[in-house]
C-alpha positions as CSV (number, residue, x, y, z in Angstrom):
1,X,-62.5,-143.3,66.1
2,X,-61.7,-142.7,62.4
3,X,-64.7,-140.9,61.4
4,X,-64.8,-138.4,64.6
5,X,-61.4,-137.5,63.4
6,X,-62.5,-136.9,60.0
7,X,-65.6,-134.1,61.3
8,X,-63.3,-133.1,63.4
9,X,-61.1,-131.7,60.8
10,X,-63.9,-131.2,58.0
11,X,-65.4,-128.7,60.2
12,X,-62.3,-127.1,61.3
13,X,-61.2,-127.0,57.6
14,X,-64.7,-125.4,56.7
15,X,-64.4,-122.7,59.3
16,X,-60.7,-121.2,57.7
17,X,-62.3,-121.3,54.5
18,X,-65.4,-119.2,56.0
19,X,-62.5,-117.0,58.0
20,X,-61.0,-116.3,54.7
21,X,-63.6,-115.6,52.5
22,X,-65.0,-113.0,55.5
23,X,-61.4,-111.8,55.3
24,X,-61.9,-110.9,51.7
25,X,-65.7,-109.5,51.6
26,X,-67.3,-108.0,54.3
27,X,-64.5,-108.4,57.2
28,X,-62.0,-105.4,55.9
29,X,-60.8,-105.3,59.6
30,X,-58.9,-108.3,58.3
31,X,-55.9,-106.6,56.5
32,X,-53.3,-104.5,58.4
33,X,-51.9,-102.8,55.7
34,X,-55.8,-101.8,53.9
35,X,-55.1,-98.2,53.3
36,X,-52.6,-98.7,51.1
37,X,-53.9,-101.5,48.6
38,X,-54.9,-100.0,44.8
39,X,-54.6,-96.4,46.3
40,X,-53.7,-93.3,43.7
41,X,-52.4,-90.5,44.9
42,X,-53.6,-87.4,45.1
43,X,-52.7,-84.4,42.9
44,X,-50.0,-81.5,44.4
45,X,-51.2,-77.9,43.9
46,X,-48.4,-76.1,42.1
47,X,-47.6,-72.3,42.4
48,X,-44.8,-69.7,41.3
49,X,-42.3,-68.9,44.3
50,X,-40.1,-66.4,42.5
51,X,-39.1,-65.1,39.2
52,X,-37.0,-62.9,37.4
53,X,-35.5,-62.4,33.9
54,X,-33.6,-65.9,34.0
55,X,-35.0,-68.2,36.7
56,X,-38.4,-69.6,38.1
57,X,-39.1,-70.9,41.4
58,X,-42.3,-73.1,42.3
59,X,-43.7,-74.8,45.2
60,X,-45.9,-77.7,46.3
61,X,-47.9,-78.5,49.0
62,X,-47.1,-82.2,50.2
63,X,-49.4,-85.3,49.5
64,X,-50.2,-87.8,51.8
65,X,-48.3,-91.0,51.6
66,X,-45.8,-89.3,48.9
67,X,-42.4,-90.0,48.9
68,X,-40.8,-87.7,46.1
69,X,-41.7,-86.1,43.6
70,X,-41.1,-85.6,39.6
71,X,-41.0,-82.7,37.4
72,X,-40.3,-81.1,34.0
73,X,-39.8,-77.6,32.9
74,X,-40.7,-77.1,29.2
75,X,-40.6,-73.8,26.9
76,X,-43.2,-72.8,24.8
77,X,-42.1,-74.8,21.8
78,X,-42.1,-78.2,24.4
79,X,-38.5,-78.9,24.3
80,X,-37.5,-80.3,27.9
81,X,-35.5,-77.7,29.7
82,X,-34.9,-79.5,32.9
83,X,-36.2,-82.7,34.9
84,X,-35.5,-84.0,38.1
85,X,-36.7,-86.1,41.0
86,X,-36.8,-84.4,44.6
87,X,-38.2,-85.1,48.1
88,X,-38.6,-81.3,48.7
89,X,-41.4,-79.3,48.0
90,X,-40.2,-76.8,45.4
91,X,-37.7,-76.5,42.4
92,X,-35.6,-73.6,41.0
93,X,-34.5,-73.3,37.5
94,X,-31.8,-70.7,36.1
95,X,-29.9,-69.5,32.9
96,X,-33.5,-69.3,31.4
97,X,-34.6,-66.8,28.5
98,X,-36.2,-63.3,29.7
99,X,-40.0,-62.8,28.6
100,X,-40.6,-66.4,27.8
101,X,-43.3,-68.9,29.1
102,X,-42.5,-71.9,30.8
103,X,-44.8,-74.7,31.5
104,X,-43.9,-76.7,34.6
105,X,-45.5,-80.5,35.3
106,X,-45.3,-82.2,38.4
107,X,-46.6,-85.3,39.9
108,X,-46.3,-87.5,42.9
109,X,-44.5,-90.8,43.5
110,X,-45.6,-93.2,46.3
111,X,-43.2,-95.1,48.9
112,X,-41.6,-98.5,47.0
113,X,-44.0,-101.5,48.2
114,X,-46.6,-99.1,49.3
115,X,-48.9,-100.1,46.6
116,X,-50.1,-96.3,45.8
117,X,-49.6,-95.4,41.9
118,X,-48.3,-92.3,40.9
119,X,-50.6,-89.1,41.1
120,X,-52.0,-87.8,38.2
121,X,-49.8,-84.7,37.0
122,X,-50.5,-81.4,37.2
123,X,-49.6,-78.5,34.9
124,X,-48.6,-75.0,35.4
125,X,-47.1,-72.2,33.3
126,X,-45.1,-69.1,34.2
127,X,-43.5,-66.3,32.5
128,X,-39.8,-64.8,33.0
129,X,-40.4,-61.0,33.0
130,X,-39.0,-59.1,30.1
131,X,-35.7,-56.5,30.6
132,X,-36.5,-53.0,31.0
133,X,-34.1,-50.7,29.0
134,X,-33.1,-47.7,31.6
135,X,-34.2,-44.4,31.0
136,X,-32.2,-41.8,29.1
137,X,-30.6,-39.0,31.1
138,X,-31.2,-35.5,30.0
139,X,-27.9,-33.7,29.7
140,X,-27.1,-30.0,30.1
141,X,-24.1,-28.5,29.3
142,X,-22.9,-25.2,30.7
143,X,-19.2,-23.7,30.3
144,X,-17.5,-21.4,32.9
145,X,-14.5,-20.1,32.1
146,X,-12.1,-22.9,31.3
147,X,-14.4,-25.7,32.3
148,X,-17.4,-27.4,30.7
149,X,-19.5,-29.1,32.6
150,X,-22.4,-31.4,31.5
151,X,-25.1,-32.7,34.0
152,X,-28.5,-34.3,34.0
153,X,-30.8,-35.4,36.6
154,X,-30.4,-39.4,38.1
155,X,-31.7,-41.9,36.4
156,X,-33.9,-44.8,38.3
157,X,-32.3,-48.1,39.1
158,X,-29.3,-46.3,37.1
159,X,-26.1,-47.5,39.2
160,X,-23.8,-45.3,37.0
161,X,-23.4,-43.2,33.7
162,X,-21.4,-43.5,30.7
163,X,-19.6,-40.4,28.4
164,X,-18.0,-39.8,25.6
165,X,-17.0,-36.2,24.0
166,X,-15.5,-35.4,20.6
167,X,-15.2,-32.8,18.4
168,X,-18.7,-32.0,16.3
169,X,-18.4,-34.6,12.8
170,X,-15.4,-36.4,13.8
171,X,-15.4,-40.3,14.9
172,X,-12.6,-40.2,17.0
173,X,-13.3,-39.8,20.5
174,X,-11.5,-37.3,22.8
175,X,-12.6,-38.6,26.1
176,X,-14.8,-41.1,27.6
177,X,-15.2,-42.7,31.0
178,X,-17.9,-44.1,33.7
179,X,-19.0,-42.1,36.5
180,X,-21.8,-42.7,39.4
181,X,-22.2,-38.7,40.0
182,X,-25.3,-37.2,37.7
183,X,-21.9,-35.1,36.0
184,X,-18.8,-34.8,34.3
185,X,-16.3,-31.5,33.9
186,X,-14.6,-31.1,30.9
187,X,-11.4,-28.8,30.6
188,X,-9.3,-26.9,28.1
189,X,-12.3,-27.5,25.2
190,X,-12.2,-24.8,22.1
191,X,-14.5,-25.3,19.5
192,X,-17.7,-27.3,18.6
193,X,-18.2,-30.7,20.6
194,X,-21.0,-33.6,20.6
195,X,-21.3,-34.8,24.1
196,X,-23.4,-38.3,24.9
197,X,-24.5,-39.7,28.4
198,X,-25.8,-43.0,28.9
199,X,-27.2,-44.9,31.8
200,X,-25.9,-48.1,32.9
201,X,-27.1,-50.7,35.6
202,X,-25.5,-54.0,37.7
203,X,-28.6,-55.8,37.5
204,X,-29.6,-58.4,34.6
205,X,-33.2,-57.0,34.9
206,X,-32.0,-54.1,33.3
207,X,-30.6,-52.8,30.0
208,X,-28.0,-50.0,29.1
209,X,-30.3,-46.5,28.1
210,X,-29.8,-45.2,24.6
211,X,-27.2,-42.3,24.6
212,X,-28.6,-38.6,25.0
213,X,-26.4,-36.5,22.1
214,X,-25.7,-33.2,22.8
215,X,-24.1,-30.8,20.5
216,X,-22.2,-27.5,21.9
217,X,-19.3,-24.7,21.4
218,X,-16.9,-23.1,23.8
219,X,-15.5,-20.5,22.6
220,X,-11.8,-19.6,23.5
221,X,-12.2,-16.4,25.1
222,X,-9.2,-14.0,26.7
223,X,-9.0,-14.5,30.3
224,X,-6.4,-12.5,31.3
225,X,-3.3,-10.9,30.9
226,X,-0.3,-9.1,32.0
227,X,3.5,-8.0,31.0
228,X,6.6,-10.0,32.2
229,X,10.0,-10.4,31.9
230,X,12.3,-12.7,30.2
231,X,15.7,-13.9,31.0
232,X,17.5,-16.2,28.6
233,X,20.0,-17.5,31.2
234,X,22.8,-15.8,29.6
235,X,22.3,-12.1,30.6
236,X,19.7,-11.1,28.2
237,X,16.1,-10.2,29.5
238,X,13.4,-8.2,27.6
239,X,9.6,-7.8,28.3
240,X,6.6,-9.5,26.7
241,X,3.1,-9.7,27.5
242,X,1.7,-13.2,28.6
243,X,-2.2,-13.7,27.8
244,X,-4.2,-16.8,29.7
245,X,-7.5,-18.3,28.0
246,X,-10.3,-19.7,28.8
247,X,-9.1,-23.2,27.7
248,X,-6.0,-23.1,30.1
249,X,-3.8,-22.1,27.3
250,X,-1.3,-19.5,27.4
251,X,0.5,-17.2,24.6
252,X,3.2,-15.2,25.0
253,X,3.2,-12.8,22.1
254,X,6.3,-11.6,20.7
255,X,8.5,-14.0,22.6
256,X,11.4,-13.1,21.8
257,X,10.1,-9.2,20.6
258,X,9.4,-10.2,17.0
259,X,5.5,-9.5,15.5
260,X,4.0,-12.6,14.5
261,X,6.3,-14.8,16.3
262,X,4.7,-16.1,19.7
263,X,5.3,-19.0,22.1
264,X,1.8,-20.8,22.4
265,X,1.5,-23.4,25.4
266,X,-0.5,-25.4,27.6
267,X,-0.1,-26.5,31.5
268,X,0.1,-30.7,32.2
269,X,-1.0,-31.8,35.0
270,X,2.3,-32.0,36.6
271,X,2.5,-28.4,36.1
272,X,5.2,-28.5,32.8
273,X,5.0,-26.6,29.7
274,X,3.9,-28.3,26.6
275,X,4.5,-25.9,23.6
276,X,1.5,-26.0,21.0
277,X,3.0,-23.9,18.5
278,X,6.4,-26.0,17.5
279,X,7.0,-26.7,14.0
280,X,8.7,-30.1,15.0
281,X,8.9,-32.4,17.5
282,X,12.1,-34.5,17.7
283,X,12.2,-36.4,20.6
284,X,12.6,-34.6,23.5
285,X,13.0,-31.3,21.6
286,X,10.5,-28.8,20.2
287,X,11.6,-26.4,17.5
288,X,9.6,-22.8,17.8
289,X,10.4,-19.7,15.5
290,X,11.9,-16.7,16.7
291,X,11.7,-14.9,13.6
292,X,11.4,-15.8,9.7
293,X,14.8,-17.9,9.7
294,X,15.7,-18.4,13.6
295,X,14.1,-21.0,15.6
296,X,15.0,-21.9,20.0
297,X,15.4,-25.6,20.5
298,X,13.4,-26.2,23.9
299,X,12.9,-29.4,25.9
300,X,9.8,-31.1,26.2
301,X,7.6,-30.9,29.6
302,X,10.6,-33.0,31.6
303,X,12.7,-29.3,31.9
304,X,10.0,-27.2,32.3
305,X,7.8,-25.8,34.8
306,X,4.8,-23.2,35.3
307,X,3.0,-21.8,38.2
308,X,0.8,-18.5,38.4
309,X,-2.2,-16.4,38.2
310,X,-3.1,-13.3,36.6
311,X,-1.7,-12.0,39.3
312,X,2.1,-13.3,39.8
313,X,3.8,-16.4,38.5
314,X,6.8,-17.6,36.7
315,X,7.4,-20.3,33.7
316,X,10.4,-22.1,32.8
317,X,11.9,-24.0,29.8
318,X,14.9,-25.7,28.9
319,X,17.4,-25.3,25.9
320,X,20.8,-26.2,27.6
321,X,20.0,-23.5,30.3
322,X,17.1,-22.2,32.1
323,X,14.9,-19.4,30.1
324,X,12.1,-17.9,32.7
325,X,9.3,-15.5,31.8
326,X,8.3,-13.7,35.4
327,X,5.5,-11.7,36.2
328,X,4.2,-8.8,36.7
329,X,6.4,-6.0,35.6
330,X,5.1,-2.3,36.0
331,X,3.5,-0.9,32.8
332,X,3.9,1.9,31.2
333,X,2.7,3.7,28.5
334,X,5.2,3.5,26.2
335,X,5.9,-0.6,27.1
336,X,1.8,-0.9,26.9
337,X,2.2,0.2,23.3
338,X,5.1,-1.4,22.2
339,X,4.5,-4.7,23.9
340,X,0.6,-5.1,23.5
């Protein structure tokens, strides 16, 4: 009885070991997990999504039996920019450095407990594009009457345009500003100018133009003019002729019926009289000859007022009463010779 139970369990004991060493050679079958035993991944295929003058963007295609992947952005000296460690298929990188070349690596990771090694890496480089400086506008100036006005054609990708104007040698400047037109009037210029236009642009892929520098002269030329009649507010009046330039500036000569003594001006905005011809400013006051050794205190622009054409109109300052100039008054020979 002993020794049938002893074959018995020889040969049962000798057919496992056959089952296993089948298991492990020819009988593959065996395993239920084969296909992921001692396996190495596959390599991605890397390629450029998007780029501009401070990012990159790249893609993958997915590798079986991945589970996330690894990358690296280096620049062209090798320094690590960036890493990370994703499950998506692609990667973005800013705040990077225009016309530079970046090499990107990137390789697969397999599922924890899946047996599969990483992938072999794979390398790819790309380049930021360089910024393109804007072209230069081409300015052309043209005065009529008393405005200037400078114009050039528009500029491509050019969002707006920057001026400047000041007189010819001189650093300081008289005006400047930003506009998104293709020009700019000037008004009230006498004399010799320089005149620069620039383009500008809201987009990082772009750089300011250089300035286009143009030099030109106005010269202040007679408009207009006609004969009026003053009243000092105190019963006196007397005639005078008024003369408008091409500047929007005014003279009245022989303001108060003296040679050589005139009342030069200029309109504000606001339509007051600021006198350009004082010998001193105090405060609100200006100080303007009447003769060799009489001046008229007037008020600055709060107490005054001007409105006409070379047609009618009437202009009014201040010194503790009202003094108008009105136009026109009939001329005659004899005021045409005296007054002109």
């Amino acid at each position: 009885m002993k020794q049938n139970l002893f074959k018995y369990m020889m040969r049962r004991a000798g057919g496992i070991f056959l089952l296993a060493a089948a298991c492990m050679g020819v009988f593959s079958s065996c395993s239920d997990n084969d296909d992921t035993l001692n396996g190495k991944l596959d390599k991605t295929n890397v390629e450029v999504l998007s780029q501009s003058v401070s990012s990159l963007s790249f893609t993958w295609k997915a590798i079986k039996n991945a589970s996330q992947y690894a990358y690296e952005l280096s620049d062209p000296d090798g320094n690590l920019v960036e890493s990370g460690v994703t499950t998506d298929l692609a990667a973005s990188f800013t705040n990077l450095q225009p016309n530079t070349t970046y090499q990107l690596k990137v390789w697969a990771y397999g599922a924890y407990g899946s047996g599969y090694e990483t992938s072999e890496p794979i390398y790819l480089t790309a380049t930021t594009p360089a910024i393109v400086q804007l072209g230069t506008p081409k300015v052309t100036v043209v005065t009529s009457g008393a405005t200037t006005t400078a114009s050039w054609k528009s500029v491509e990708h050019a969002k707006k345009y920057e001026y400047y104007v000041k007189l010819k040698g001189a650093d300081k400047v008289l005006e400047s500003g930003t506009v998104t037109d293709t020009e700019v009037a000037l008004y009230g210029l006498v004399g010799e100018y320089e005149l620069g236009v620039k383009s500008l642009s809201t987009s990082e892929a772009y750089s300011d133009s250089e300035y286009d520098k143009v030099e030109f002269k106005v010269e202040k030329r007679e408009v207009w003019r006609t004969v009026g009649t003053f009243n000092d507010g105190a019963g006196h009046s007397w005639k005078a002729t008024i003369v408008a330039y091409s500047n929007d500036t005014y003279t009245i000569l022989k303001w108060y019926g003296n040679e050589g003594y005139d009342l030069e001006f200029s309109v504000t905005s606001g339509g007051n009289v600021a006198v350009t011809n004082a010998y001193k400013d105090d405060g609100s006051w200006y100080y303007v000859r009447t003769d060799a050794t009489h001046h008229l205190t007037v008020h600055h622009t709060y107490h005054s007022s001007f409105s006409g054409n070379s047609t009618s109109g009437k202009m009014t300052i201040y010194n503790g009463k009202d003094i108008t100039f009105t136009w026109p008054v009939p001329v005659t020979e004899s005021w045409r010779a005296e007054g002109t």
